[in-house]
N, C-alpha and C positions, 0 to 999 in steps of 0.2 A: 367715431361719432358720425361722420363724413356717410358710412355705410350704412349706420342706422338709419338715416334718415335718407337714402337712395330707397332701401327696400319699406320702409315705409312709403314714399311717393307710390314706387310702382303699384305696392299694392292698395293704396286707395283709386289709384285710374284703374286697377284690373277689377275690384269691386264694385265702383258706379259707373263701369263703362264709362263710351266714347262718345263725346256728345257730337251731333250733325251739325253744321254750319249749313247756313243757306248760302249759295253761289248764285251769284249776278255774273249774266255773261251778256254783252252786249255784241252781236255780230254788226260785222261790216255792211255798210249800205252800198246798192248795185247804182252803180251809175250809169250804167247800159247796157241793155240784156241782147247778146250778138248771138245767142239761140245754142249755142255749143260752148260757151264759154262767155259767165257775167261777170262783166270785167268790176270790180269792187275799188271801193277808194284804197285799201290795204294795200289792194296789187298795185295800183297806179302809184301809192308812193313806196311800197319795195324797187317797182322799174325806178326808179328815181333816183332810188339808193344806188343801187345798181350803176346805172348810167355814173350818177358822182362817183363812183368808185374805178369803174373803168376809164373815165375822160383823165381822172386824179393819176392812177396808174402810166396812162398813156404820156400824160403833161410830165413826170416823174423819172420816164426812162427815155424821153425823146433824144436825150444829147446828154447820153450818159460820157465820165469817163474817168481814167482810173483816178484820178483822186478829186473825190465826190463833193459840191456844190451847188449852194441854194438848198432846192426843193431835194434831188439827190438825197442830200447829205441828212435830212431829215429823216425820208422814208430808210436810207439804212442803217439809222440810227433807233428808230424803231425797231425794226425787222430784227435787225443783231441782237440790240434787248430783251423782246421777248424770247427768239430764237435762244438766246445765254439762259431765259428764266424755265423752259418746255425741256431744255437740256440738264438742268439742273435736278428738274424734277424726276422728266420720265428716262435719263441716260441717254450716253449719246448716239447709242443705236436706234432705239425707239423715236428718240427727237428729230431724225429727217424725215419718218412717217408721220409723226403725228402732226409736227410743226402748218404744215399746209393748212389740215382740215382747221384748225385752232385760232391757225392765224384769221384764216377766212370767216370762221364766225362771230372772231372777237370785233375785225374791222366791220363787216357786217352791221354786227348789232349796237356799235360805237357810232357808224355813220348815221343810221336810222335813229337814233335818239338823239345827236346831235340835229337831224333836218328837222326833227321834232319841235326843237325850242326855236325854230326860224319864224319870223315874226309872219303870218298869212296861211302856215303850216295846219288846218286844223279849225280856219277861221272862215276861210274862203271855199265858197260851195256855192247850190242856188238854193233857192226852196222849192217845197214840193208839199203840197196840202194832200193831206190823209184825214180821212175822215171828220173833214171838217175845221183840221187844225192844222198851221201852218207851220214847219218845220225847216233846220235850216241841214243839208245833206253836205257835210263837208267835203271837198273834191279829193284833200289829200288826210289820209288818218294812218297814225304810225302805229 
């Protein structure tokens, strides 16, 4: 039954085609055009992330030692977790390669949506009139 009605789906989408969706894309606004490089709210709060991630990093291993406390014990309780979950998946040869690029995107894209939800994140900018209409240009946009 299960299969009749697969190859029915399929062939009613390959019959009346694929319908277009319209995409809305809204680009980053410049906040100051340095002639070789417009710096944009995006980039300003990626350096952001960035910076919390390296200050977090640096706070984390400053006085490390072997049996791990406080902040320590947090970040290698992370690390080893996902580290056990990259190894589960891709083996445990592959998982010292991969582990790095994984980890760094997951933290990454964790810290950047967590600054997201900070309260002034998105809120605070100046204005800038365009054509007659008064706009408000946020300083930071994740």
């Amino acid at each position: 039954m299960i299969p009749i009605a697969l190859i029915a789906l399929l062939a009613v989408g390959f019959f009346f085609g694929r319908v277009e969706l319209e995409r809305i894309s809204v680009p980053a606004d410049t906040l100051v055009d340095l002639g070789f490089l417009p710096l944009r709210n995006s980039l300003l709060a990626t350096w952001l992330t960035m910076a919390v991630l390296v200050v977090l990093g640096i706070i984390a291993t400053a006085r490390m030692t072997l049996v791990p406390r406080g902040l320590q014990n947090l970040v290698e309780l992370v690390l080893e977790g996902f580290y056990g979950l990259v190894e589960s998946v891709a083996g445990p040869d592959r998982a010292r390669r991969f582990f790095p690029l994984v980890m760094t995107i997951f933290l990454f894209v964790l810290t950047s949506n967590w600054l997201g939800l900070v309260p002034g994140f998105g809120t605070i900018g100046f204005e800038k009139v365009e054509e007659g209409e008064h706009h408000l240009v946020p300083l930071l946009r994740a």
